[in-house]
N, C-alpha and C positions, 0 to 999 in steps of 0.2 A: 299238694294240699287242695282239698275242693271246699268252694266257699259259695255262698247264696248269694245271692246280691241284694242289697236294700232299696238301691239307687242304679241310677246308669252310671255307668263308668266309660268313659271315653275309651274308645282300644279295646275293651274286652268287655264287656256285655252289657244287656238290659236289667233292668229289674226283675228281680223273681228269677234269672238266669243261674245254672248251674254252671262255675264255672275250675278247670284246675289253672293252680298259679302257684308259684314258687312259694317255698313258706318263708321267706323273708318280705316278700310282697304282701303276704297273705296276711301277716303278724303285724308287722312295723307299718303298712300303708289301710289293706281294707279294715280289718276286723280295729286297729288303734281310730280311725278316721270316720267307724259306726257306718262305713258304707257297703258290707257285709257280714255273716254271721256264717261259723263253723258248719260244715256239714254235715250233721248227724242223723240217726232214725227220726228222732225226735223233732230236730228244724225240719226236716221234709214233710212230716205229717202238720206239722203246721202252716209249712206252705202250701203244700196241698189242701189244707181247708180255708186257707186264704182264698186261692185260687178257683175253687169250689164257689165259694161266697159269691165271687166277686162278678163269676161268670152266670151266678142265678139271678144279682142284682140286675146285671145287661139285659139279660130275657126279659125280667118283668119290667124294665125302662123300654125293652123294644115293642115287646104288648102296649105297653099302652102306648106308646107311639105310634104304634099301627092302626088303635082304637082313634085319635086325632084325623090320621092319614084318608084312613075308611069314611069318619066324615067329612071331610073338606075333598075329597079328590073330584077332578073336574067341576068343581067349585065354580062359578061367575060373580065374579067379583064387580059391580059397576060404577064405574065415576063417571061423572059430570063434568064436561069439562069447555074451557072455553074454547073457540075458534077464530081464525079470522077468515081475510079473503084466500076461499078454494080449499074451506075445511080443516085448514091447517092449525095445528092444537100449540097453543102459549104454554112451554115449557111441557114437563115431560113428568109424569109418576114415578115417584121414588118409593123402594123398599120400605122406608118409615110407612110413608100414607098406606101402602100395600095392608102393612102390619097393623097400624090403626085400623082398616076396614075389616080384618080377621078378628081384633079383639071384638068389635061390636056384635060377631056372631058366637063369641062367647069362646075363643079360643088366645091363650098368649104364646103368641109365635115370633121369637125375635126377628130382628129386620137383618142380623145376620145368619139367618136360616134361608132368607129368600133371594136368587141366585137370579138375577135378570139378564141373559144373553147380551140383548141389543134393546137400546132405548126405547123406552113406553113412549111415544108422543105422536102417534094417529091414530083415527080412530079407528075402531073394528077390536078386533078379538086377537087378543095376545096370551100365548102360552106362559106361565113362570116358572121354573122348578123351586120347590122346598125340600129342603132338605130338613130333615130333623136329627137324622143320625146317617152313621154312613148304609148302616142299613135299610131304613125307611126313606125314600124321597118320593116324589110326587108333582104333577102339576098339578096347577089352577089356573081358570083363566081370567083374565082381565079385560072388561068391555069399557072401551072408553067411547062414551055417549055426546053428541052437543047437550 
């Protein structure tokens, strides 16, 4: 018996997966339990324009993501910050502040987008990565000024 899948199913496949399985599995566990549906002409072409759908909505979420990307990249980003004796910076830049200084130039970029290696807390110029999707990522930089 070949069944679609709705869901993941532990053991035997993803969602949208084509899978065959016993017809007592197939009856009594997926199709009773709504976490697959029969495989016919008709469910295929409807997965297929799911599928379709779903794969056009990514493109247009990655254009524009790359329209963001385009503007911000190698971005300078600057904070002010305090010092004490021999230059040395009171605490450290966090992802929040990073994201707060990004909205003010007119973009909302989570502070779980922004990926910081090694600690912000000297001064000079700091690489960040952002990521926005797995396909679109990018740095910026970060200048921490007296």
């Amino acid at each position: 018996m070949k069944i679609i899948l709705l869901e993941d199913v532990k053991g035997k496949g993803k969602k949208d997966d084509v899978i065959d399985v016993s017809d007592g599995y197939g009856n009594n566990y997926l199709l009773k339990n709504k976490l697959g549906v029969l495989y016919t002409k008709g469910s295929m072409k409807v997965l297929d324009k799911e599928l379709t759908k779903r794969k056009e909505e990514e493109e247009a979420l990655v254009a524009r993501l790359t329209k963001i990307k385009d503007s911000l990249e190698d971005k300078n980003i600057k904070f002010k910050v305090k010092v004490g004796k021999e230059d040395r910076v009171f605490g450290n830049i966090s992802t929040k502040q990073i994201s707060e200084e990004i909205k003010k130039l007119g973009f909302n970029i989570d502070k779980k987008c922004i990926k910081v290696e090694n600690a912000i807390d000297t001064l000079g110029v700091h690489k960040v990565l952002i990521e926005l999707h797995k396909r679109v990522k990018f740095y910026i930089n970060i200048v921490l000024e007296k």
